[in-house]
C-alpha positions as CSV (number, residue, x, y, z in Angstrom):
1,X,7.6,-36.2,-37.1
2,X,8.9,-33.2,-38.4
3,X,5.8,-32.5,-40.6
4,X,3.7,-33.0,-37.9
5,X,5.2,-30.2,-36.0
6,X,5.1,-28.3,-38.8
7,X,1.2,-28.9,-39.8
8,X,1.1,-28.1,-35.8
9,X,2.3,-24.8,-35.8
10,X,0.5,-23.8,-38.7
11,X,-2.4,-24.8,-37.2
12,X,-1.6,-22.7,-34.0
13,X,-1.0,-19.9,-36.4
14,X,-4.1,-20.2,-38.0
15,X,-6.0,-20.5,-34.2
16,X,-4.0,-17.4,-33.5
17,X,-5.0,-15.0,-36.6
18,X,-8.6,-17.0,-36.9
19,X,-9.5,-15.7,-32.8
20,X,-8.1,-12.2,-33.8
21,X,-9.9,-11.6,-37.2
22,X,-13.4,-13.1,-35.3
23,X,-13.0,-10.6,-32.0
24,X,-12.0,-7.5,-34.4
25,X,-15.2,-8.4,-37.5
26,X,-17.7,-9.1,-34.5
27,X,-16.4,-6.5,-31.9
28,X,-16.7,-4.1,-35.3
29,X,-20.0,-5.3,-36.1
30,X,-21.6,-4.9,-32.3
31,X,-20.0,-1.1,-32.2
32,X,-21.6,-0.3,-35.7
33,X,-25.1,-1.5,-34.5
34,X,-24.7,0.4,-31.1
35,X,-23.6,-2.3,-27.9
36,X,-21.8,-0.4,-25.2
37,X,-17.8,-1.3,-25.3
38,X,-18.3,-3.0,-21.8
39,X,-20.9,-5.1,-23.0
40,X,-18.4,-6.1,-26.4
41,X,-15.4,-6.8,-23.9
42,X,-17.6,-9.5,-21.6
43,X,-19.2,-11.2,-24.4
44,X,-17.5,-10.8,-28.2
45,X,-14.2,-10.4,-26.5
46,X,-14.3,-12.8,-23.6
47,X,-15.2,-15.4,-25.7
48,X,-13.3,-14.8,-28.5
49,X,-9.7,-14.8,-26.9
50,X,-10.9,-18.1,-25.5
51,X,-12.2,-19.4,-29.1
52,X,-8.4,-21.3,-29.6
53,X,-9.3,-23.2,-26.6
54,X,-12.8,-23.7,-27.4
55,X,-12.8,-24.9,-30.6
56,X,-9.8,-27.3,-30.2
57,X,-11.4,-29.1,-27.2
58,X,-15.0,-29.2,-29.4
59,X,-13.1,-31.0,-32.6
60,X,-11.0,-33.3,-29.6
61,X,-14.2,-34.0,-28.1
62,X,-16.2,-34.7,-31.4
63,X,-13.1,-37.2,-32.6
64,X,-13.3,-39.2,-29.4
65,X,-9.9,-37.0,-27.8
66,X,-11.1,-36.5,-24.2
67,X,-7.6,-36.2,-22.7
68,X,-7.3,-33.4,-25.1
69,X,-9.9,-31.9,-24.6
70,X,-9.8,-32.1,-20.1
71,X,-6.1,-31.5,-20.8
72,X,-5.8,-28.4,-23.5
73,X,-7.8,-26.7,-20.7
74,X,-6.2,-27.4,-17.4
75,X,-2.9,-26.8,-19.2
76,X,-3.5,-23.6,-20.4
77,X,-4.9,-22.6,-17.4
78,X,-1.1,-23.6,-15.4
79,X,0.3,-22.3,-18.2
80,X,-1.9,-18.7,-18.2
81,X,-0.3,-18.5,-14.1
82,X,2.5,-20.0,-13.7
83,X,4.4,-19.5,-17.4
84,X,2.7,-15.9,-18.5
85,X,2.6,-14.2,-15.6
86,X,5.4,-15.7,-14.6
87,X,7.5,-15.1,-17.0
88,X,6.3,-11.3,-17.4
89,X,6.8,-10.3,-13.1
90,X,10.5,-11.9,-14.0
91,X,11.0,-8.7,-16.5
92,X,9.0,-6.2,-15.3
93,X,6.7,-6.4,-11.4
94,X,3.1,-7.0,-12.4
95,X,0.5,-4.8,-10.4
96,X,-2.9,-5.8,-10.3
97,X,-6.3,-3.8,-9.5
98,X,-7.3,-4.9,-5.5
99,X,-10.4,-6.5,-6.9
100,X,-8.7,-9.1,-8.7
101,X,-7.3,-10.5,-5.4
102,X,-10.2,-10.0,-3.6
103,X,-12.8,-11.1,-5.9
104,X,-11.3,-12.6,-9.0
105,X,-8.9,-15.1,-8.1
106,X,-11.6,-16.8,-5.6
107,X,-13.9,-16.9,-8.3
108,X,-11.8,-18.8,-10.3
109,X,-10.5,-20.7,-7.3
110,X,-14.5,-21.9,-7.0
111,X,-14.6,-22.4,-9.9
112,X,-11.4,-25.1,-10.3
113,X,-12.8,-26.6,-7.3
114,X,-16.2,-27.1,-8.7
115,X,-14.5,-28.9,-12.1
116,X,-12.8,-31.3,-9.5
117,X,-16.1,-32.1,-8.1
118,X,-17.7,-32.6,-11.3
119,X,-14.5,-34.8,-12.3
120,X,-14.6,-37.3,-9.4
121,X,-16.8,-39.3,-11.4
122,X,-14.4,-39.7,-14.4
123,X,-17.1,-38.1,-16.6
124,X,-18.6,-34.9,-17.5
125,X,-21.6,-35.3,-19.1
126,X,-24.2,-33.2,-20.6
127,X,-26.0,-32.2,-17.3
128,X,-22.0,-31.4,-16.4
129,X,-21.7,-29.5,-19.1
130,X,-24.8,-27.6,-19.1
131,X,-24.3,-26.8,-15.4
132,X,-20.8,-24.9,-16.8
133,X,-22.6,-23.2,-19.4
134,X,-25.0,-21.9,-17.4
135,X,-22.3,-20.5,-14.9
136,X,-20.8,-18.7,-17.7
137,X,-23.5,-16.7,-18.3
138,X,-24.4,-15.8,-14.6
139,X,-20.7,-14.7,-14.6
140,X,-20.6,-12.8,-17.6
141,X,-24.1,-11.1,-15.9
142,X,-22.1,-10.9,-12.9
143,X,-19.6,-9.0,-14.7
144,X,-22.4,-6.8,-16.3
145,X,-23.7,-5.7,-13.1
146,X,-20.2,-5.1,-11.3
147,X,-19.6,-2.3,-14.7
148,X,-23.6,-0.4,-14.2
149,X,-21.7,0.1,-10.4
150,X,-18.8,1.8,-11.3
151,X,-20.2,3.8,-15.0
152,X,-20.7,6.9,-13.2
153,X,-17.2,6.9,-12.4
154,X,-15.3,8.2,-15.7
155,X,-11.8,7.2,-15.0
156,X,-12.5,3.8,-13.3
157,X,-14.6,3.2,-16.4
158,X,-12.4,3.6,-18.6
159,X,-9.8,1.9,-16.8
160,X,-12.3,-1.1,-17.1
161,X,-12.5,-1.2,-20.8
162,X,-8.6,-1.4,-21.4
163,X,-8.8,-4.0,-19.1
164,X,-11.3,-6.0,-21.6
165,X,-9.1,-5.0,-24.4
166,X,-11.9,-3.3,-25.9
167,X,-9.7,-0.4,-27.4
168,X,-7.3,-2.6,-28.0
169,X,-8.5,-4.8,-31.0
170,X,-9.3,-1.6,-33.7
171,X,-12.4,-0.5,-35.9
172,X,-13.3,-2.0,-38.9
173,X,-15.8,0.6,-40.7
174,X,-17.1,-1.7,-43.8
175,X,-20.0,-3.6,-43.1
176,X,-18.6,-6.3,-45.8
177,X,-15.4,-6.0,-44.1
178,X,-16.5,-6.7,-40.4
179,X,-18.5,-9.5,-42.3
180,X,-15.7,-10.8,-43.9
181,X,-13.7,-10.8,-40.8
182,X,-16.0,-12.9,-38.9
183,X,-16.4,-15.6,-42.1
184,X,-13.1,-15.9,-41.9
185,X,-12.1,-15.6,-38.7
186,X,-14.5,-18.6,-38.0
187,X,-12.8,-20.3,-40.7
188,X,-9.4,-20.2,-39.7
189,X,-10.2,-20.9,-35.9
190,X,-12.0,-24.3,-37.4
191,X,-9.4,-25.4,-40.0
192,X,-6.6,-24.5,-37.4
193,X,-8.2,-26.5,-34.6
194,X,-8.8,-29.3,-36.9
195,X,-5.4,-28.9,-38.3
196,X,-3.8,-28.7,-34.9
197,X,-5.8,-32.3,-33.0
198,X,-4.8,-34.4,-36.3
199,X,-1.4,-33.4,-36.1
200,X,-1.5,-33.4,-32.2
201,X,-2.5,-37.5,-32.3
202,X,0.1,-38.3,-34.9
203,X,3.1,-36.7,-33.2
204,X,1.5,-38.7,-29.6
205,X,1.5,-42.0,-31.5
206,X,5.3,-41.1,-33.0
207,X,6.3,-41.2,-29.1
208,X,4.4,-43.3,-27.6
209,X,3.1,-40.9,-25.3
210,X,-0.7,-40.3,-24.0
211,X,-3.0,-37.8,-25.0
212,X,-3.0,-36.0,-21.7
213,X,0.5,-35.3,-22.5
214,X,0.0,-33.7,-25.4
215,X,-3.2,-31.8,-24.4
216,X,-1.5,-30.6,-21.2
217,X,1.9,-29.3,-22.9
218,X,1.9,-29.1,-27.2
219,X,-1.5,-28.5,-27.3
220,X,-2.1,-26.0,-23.8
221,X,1.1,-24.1,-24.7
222,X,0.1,-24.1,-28.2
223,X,-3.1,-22.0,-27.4
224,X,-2.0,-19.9,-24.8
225,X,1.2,-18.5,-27.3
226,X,-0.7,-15.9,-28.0
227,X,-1.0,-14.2,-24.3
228,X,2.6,-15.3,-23.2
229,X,4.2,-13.2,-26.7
230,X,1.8,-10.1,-26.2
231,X,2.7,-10.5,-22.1
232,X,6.3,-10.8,-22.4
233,X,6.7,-7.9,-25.2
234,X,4.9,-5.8,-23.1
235,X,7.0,-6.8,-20.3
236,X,10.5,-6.4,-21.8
237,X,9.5,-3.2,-23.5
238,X,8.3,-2.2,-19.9
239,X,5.0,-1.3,-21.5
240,X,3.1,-3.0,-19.3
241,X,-0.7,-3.8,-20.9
242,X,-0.6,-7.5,-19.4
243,X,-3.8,-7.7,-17.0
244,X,-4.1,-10.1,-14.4
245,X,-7.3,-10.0,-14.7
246,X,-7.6,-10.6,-18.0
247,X,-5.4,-14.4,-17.3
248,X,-7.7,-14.8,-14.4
249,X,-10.8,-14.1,-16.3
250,X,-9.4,-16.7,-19.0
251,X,-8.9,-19.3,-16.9
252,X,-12.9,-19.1,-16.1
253,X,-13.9,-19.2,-19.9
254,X,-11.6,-22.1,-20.4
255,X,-13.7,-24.4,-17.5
256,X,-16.7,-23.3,-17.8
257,X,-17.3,-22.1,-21.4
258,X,-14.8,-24.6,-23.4
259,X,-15.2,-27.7,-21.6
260,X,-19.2,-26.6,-20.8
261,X,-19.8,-26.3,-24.7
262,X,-17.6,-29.9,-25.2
263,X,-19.3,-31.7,-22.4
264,X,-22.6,-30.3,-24.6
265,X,-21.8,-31.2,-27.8
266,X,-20.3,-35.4,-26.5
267,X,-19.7,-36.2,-23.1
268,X,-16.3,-36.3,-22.2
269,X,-14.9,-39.7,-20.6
270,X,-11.5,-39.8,-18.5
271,X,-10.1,-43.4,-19.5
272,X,-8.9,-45.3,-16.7
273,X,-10.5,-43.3,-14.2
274,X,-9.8,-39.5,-12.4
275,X,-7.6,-40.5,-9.9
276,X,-5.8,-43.2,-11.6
277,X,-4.9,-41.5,-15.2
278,X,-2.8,-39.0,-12.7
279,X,-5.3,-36.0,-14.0
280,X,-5.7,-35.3,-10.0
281,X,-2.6,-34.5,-9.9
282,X,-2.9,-32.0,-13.0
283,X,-5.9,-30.2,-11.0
284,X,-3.5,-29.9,-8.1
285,X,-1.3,-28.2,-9.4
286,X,-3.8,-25.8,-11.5
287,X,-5.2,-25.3,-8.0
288,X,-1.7,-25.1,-6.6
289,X,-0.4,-22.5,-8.7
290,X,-3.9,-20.2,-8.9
291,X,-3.5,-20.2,-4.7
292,X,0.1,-19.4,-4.9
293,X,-0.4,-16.2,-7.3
294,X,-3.2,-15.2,-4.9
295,X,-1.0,-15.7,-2.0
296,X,2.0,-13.6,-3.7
297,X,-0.5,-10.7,-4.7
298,X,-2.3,-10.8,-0.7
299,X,0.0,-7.8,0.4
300,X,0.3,-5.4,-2.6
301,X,-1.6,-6.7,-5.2
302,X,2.2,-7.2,-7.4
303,X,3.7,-10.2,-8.3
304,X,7.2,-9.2,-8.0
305,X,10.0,-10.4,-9.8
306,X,11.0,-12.9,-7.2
307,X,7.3,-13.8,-7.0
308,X,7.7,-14.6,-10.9
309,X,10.6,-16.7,-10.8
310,X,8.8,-18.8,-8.2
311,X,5.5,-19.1,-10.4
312,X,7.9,-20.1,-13.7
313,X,10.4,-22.5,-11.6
314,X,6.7,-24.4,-10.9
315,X,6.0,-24.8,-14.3
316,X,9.3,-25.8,-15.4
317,X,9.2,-28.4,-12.2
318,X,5.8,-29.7,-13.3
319,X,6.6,-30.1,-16.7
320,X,9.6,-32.2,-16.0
321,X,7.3,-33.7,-13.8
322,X,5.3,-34.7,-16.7
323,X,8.2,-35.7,-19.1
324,X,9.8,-38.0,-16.5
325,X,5.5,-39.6,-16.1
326,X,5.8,-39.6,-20.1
């Protein structure tokens, strides 16, 4: 048992420094051969936080892990609201920019609800899939379209690339090193995915519990580590970098691009059916906490400290919920 955690967090570890080396070799690479920084921070660095998630719901997929898969995703996405921002408003009040609340967060809300749908039928298939996938790229166009808006504006420009992260994540200079950086930054997000599913199913069959279980806690909290340490450093050194939008903007790469590209590559089965594996109830409360956030942010686009306690007592509530189901 031990080991297996072990080989567990290594693997997380290697997810962690694998997403970071790929985003900073390809972000490098698209800079050096001219892209715009906007056009890096919806594409190379969008999809590159979410690589973690990605590629451990690809391998879970490909081994025949569909609770995994469904659950890394709808877990990190509770875990991106209710524990990270949560836990960051209860040190330091989070402020958002208006548009997250008035376009954002129903995006992603429309989103959730369309994964439901496509869920009802215990099974997202290829078409499933594809359908994600191609919503992805209308919202990363989307996206596109909302920065040609506002580039005449200098200040709310720039506001918009630290909100990708774009200036963020460094310059490498060295063609071999940006190409170095991606090798093995695809490496180590493959290995540690891998690394992280095997030892993932062992530790499940040491307790006797169910792979949903695991997806939506080990595995979910596993992959998200990496915005809940930046969020709460930030938040305790009262520094604070964490962007709503950015968890919002997560959660809709996690549906639609990670379980889109795992639907592709094998359709993904819920055994014993939607309803009666208790994964509704895992959507509700996705959908439960995204609405709440939205709801706390409707006057003053803050989620207060009270407001944060609130979001992390539901997480802690639905993860005793879980243990007590396990």
């Amino acid at each position: 048992m031990t080991l297996h955690l072990v080989l567990c967090l290594i693997g997380f570890v290697m997810l962690y420094y694998g997403a970071e080396w790929l985003v900073k070799g390809s972000s490098s690479l698209a800079r050096s051969l001219g892209v715009t920084p906007v056009v890096i921070g919806l594409t190379v660095v969008a999809f590159g936080t979410s690589a973690p998630e990605l590629v451990v719901s690809v391998v879970s997929s490909l081994e025949g892990k569909s609770m995994i898969a469904v659950g890394n995703v709808v877990g990190s996405n509770i875990c991106n609201i209710a524990l990270v921002l949560g836990l960051a408003a209860l040190f330091q009040p989070v402020t958002s920019h208006p548009s997250v609340v008035r376009r954002d967060i129903p995006i992603m809300l429309a989103i959730s609800l369309y994964l439901l749908l496509l869920s009802l039928n215990s099974m997202l298939g290829r078409i499933e899939g594809a359908t994600l996938v191609v919503g992805i790229v209308l919202y990363t166009l989307y996206n596109y379209s909302l920065t040609k808006k506002v580039s005449k504006d200098e200040g709310e420009y720039r506001e918009m690339i630290q909100d990708l992260g774009v200036d963020e994540i460094g310059f490498v200079e060295s063609r071999r090193r940006q190409i170095i950086f991606i090798v093995v930054g695809i490496i180590g997000v493959a290995l540690g995915a891998k690394v992280v599913v095997d030892s993932a199913v062992h530790i499940m069959k040491i307790l006797g519990v169910s792979e949903k279980f695991i997806g939506l806690t080990i595995v979910a909290l596993g992959t998200s580590l990496p915005e809940l340490a930046t969020s709460v450093v930030a938040a305790i050194r009262k520094e604070m970098d964490i962007s709503i939008g950015n968890l919002v903007g997560s959660n809709v790469f996690n549906i639609m691009s990670v379980l889109g590209a795992a639907a592709l590559v094998r359709p993904i089965p819920i055994p014993g059916g939607f309803v009666e594996s208790g994964l509704v109830i895992d959507y509700a409360v996705m959908l439960f906490v995204s609405i709440l956030a939205w709801l706390l942010m409707r006057r003053a686009n803050t989620v207060t400290r009270g407001g944060g306690a609130v979001l992390l007592a539901c997480y802690v509530g639905y993860l005793a919920f879980l243990i007590s189901r396990a």
